[in-house]
C-alpha positions in Angstrom: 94.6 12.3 92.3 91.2 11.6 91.1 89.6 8.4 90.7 87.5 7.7 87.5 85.5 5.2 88.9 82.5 6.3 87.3 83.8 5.1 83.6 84.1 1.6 84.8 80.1 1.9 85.7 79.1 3.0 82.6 81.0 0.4 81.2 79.4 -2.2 83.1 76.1 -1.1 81.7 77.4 -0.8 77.9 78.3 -4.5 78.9 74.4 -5.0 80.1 72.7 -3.1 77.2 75.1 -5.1 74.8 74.2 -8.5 76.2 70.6 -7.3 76.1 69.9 -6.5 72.6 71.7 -9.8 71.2 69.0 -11.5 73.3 66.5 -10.3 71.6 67.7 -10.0 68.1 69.3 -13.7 68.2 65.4 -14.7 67.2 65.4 -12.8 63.9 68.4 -14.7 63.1 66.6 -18.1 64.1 63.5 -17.9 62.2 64.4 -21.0 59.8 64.9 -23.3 62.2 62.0 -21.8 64.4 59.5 -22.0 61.6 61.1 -26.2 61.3 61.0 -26.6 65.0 57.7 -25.4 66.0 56.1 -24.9 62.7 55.7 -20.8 62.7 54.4 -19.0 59.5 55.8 -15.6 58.5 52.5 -13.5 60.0 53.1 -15.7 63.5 56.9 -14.7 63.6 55.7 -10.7 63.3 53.2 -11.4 66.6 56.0 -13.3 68.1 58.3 -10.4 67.5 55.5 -7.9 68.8 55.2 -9.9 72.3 58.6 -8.9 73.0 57.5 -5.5 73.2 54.6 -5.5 75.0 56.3 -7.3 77.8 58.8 -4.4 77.8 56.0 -1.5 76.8 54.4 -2.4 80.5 57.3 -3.3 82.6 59.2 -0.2 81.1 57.0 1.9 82.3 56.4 0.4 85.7 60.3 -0.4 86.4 61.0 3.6 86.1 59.2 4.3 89.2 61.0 1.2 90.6 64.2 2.2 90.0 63.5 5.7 91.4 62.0 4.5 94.6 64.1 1.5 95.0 67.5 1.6 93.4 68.8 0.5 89.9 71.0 -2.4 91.6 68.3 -4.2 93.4 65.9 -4.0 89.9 68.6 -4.5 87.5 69.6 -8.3 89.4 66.1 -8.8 89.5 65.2 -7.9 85.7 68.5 -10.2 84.7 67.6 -13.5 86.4 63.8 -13.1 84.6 65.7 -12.4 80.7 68.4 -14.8 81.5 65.7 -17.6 82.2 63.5 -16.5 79.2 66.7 -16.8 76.7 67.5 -20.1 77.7 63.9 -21.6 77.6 63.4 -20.6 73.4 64.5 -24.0 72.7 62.2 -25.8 74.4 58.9 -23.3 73.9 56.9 -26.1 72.2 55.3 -24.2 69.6 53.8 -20.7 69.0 51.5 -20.2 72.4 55.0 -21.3 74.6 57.2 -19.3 72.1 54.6 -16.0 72.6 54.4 -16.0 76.4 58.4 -16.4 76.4 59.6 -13.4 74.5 56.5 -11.4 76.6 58.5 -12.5 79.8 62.0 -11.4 78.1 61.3 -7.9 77.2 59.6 -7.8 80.6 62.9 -8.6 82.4 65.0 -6.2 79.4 62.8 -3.6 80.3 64.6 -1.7 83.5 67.9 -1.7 81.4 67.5 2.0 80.2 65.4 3.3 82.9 68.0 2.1 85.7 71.0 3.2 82.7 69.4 6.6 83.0 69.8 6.8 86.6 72.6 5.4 86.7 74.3 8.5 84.7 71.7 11.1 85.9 73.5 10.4 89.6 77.1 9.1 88.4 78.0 11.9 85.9 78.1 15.4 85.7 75.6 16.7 83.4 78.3 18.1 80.4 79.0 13.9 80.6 76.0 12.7 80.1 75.5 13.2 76.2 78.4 11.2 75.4 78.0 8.8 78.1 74.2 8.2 77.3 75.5 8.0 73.4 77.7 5.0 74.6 74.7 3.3 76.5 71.9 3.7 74.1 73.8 4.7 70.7 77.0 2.4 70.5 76.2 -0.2 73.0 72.7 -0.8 71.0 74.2 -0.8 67.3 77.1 -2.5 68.1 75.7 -5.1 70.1 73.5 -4.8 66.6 76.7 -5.0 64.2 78.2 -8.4 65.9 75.1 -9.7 66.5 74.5 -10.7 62.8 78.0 -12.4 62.1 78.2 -13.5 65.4 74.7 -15.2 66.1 74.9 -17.1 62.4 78.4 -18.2 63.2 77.2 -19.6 66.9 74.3 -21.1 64.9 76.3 -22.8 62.7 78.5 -24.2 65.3 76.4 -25.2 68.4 73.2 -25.1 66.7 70.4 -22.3 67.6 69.7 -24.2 70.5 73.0 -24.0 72.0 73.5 -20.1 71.1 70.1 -19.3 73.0 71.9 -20.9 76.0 74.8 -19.4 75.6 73.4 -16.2 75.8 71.9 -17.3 79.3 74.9 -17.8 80.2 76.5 -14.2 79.2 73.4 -12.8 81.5 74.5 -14.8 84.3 78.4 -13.8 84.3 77.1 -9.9 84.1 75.1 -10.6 87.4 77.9 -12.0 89.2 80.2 -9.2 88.1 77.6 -6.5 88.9 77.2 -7.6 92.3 80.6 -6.8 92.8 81.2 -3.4 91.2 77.8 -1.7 90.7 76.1 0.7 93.3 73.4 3.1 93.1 75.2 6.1 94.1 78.9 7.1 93.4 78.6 8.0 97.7 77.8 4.5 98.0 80.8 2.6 96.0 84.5 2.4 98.2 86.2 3.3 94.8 85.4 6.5 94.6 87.3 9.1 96.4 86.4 12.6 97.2 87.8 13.9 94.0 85.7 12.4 92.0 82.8 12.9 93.9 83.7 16.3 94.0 83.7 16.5 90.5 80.6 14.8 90.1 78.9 16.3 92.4 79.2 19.6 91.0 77.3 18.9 88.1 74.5 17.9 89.0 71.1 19.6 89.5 69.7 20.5 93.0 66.8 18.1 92.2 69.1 15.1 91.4 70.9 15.3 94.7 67.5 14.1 96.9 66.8 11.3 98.1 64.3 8.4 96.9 60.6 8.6 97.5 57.0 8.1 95.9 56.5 8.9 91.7 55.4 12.7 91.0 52.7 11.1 88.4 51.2 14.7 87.9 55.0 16.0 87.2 55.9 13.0 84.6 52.3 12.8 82.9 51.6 16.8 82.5 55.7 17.8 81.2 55.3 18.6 77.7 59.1 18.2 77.0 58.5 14.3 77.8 55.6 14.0 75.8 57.6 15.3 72.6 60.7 12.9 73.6 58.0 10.1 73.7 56.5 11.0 70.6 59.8 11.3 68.7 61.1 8.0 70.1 58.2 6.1 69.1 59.1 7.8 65.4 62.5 6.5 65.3 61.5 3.2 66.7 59.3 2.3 64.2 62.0 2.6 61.8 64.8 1.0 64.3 62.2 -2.4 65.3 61.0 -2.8 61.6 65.2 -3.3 60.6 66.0 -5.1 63.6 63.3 -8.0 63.0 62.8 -8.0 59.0 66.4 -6.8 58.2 67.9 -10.2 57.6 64.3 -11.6 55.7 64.7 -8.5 53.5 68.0 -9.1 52.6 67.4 -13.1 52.3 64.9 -11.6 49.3 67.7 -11.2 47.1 69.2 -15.0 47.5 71.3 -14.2 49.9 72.4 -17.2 52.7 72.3 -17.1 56.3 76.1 -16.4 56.0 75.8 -13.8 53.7 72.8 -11.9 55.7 75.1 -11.6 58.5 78.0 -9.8 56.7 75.5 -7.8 55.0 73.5 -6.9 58.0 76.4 -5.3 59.5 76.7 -2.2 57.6 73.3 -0.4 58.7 75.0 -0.9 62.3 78.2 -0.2 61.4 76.6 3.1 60.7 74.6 3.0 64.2 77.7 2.9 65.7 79.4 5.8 64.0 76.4 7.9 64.1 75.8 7.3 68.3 79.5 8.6 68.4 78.8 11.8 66.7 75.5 12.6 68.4 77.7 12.0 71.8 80.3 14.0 70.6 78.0 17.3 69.4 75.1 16.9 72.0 77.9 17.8 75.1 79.5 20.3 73.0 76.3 22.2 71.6 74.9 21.7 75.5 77.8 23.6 77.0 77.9 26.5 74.6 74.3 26.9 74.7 73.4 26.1 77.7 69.6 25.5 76.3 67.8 22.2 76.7 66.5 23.2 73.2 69.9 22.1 71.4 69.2 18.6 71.9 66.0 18.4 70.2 67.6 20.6 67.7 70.4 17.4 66.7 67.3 15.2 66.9 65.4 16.9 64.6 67.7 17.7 61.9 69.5 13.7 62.5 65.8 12.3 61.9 65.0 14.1 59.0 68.4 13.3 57.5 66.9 9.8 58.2 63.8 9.9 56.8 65.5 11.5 53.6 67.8 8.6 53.4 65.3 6.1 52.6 63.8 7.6 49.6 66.3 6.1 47.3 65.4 2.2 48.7 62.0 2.7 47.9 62.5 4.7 44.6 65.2 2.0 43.3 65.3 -1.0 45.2 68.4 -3.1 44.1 70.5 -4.4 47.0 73.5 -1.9 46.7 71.1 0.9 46.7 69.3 -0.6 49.9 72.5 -1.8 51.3 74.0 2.2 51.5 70.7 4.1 52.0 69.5 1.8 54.8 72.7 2.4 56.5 72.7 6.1 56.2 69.0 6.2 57.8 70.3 4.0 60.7 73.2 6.2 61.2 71.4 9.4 60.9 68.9 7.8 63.3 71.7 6.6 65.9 72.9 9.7 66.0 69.2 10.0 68.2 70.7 7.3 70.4 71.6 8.5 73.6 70.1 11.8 73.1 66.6 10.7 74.3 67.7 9.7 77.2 69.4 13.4 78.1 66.5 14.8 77.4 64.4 12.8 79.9 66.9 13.7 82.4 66.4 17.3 81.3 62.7 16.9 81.6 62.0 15.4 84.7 65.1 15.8 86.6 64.3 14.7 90.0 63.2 11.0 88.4 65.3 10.3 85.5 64.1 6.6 85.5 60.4 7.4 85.6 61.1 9.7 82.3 63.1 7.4 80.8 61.0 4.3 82.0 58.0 6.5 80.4 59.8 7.2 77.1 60.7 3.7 76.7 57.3 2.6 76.7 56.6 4.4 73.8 59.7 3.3 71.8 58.3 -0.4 73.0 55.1 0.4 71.5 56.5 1.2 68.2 58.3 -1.9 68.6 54.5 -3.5 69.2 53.4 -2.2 66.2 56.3 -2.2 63.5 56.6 -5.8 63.5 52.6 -6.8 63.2 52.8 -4.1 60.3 55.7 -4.6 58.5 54.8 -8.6 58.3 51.3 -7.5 57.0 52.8 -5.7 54.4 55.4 -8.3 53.8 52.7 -10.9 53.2 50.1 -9.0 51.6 52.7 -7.4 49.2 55.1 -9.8 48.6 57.6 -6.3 48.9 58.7 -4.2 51.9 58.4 -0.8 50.0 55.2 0.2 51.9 57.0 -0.6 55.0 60.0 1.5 54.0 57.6 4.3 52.9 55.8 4.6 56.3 59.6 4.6 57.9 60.2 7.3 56.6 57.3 9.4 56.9 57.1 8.7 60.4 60.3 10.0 61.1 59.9 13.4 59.1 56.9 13.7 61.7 59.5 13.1 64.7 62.3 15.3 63.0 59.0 18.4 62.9 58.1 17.3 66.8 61.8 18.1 67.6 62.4 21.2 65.6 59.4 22.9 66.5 57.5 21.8 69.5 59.9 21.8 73.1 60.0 24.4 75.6 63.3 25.5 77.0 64.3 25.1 80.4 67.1 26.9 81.7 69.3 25.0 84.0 70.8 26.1 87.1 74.1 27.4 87.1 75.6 24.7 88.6 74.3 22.6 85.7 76.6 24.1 83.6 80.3 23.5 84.9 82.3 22.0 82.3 84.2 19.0 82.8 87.7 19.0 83.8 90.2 16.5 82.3 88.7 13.2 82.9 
């Protein structure tokens, strides 16, 4: 009988990606109290929300070559003891200098959660696995984390105070660390619950590049692949629109006279609809993949999913009134989600041989438009006194990405034993 060991890795990282984004959403949920505490103006919360990014912009880049040469166990302990510190020193930042270099320091240690996640499927999973796996990890596991995170943060608030639900969340980090070092191993050859079944199986979808060993970073390879480029490109598209709702979501909503209480209820139908839409992209990204065959068909679903997105915004910009925003945000994060796990396939697909340098590389640009959204969307916010502007450049940006998909990859037809389909699980 086979052992399906790999299933209780992936959902060890759903566990890590989950605990990772309610880290570094809980502050867009503390801003009252922040701006009381420390005395932070609306503009200074954007930068604030910006530093998170550029801390994980850099280190995403540089951890995907770590984890390639030296193992997403070793960086992934490493990267949790830095975020796990950084949560539980918010409460006693001091003001805006102490409250900057903190969330720089946090998305520095979140940063090797998707390039080490990548490699983590790229060598535990067949390849006809992956979509719906990788739509768990960065699709469901982000929106969901996403969809609790609102009730569940303002509820924590309200009962230990934001101090206490910062340290909490420290906590959380901690108890994944001491469970990882138990259970999680580089390699599926590596781990003593896996039997030769299921290594077997595993095995035999895989690439002839993915079975080699560790060794330097092919820089020429990652910097000159045109496929990565366009994944990069179209990530930083979707980001913009993903980091401007994750940060001003809950102020937007606030602008109709909504409580704390109320903006967490509300702000869980846009990932409700994040989690749904991850699902889907899962589901159809493995099942166009092993009909086709062509690399192609995921940039395909991304394309048409982010141009559905971009469509759906029109309406909040057009007729702003909270119902209106309420469904048509929500259908532009579920359309979006549907990208979720998809980008990281295709990094995979691209660069093969170092999944987490791709995925470390498209990361950095979805951190950059994680730089950027905030600083812009508080701009407009202050400058305005609306988020229309905001909402308009969301959407234009991701009818650029949805044009990048459709029209600019090359195919790469995989090997033959690329494509052996997956037997009952």
């Amino acid at each position: 009988m086979r052992t399906r060991f790999r299933w209780a890795t992936i959902v060890l990282v759903v566990a890590l990606i989950i605990i990772n984004y309610i880290d570094r959403s809980a502050i867009s949920f503390a801003v009252a109290p922040l701006e009381r505490e420390f005395g932070i103006t609306t503009a200074q919360y954007g930068v604030i929300s910006s530093a998170f990014s550029v801390g994980y912009m850099v280190f995403a880049f540089l951890s995907g070559p770590l984890v390639d040469r030296f193992g997403p166990r070793r960086v992934l302990m490493v990267a949790i003891t830095i975020f796990s510190i950084s949560v539980a020193l918010i409460p006693v930042a001091g003001g805006f200098a102490g409250l900057l270099l903190l969330r720089i320091l946090l998305g520095a240690g979140e940063a090797p959660a998707f390039p080490a996640a990548t490699r983590i499927v790229s060598r535990w999973l067949p390849s006809v696995e992956r979509g719906f796996a990788l739509a768990l990890i960065g699709g469901v596991a982000v929106s969901g984390s996403l969809l609790i995170a609102g009730p569940l943060l303002t509820q924590l608030i309200a009962l230990i105070d934001w101090r206490g639900t910062f340290w909490l969340m420290a906590v959380l980090g901690i108890a994944w660390a001491i469970a990882a070092i138990g259970l999680l191993t580089n390699t599926p050859e590596e781990s003593r619950r896996v039997n030769g079944r299921e290594l077997a199986h595993i095995a035999a979808g895989r690439v002839a590049e993915e079975s080699a060993s560790r060794g330097r970073v092919d820089w020429r390879a990652l910097l000159t692949n045109r496929n990565l480029w366009i994944v990069a490109a179209g990530y930083f598209a979707w980001g913009f629109m993903f980091w401007g709702f994750l940060y001003w979501l809950p102020q937007y909503l606030s602008s109709y006279g909504l409580s704390i209480k109320e903006v967490g209820a509300f702000s869980v139908a846009p990932w409700a609809a994040g989690v749904v839409g991850a699902l889907v992209g899962g589901f159809v990204v493995d099942r166009f993949y092993a009909r086709t065959q062509s690399i192609r068909s995921r940039f395909t679903i991304m394309g048409v999913a982010l141009l559905l997105s971009a469509c759906s915004l029109i309406p909040v910009f057009l007729h702003p009134t909270l119902t209106v925003a309420l469904v048509f945000i929500s259908l532009g994060v579920g359309f979006g989600f549907i990208t979720g796990g998809i980008w990281w396939v295709a990094s995979i697909d691209a660069e093969p041989a170092q999944p987490a340098s791709a995925a470390g590389f498209t990361d950095a640009s979805f951190a950059l438009s994680g730089i950027v959204a905030p600083i812009i969307m508080g701009l407009i916010v202050s400058g305005t006194g609306t988020f229309t502007s905001g909402f308009v450049l969301m959407s234009v940006l991701a009818a650029v990405g949805a044009l990048l998909m459709l029209f600019g990859p090359r195919e790469r037809r995989a090997a033959p034993s690329d494509i052996v389909r997956a037997t009952s699980a």
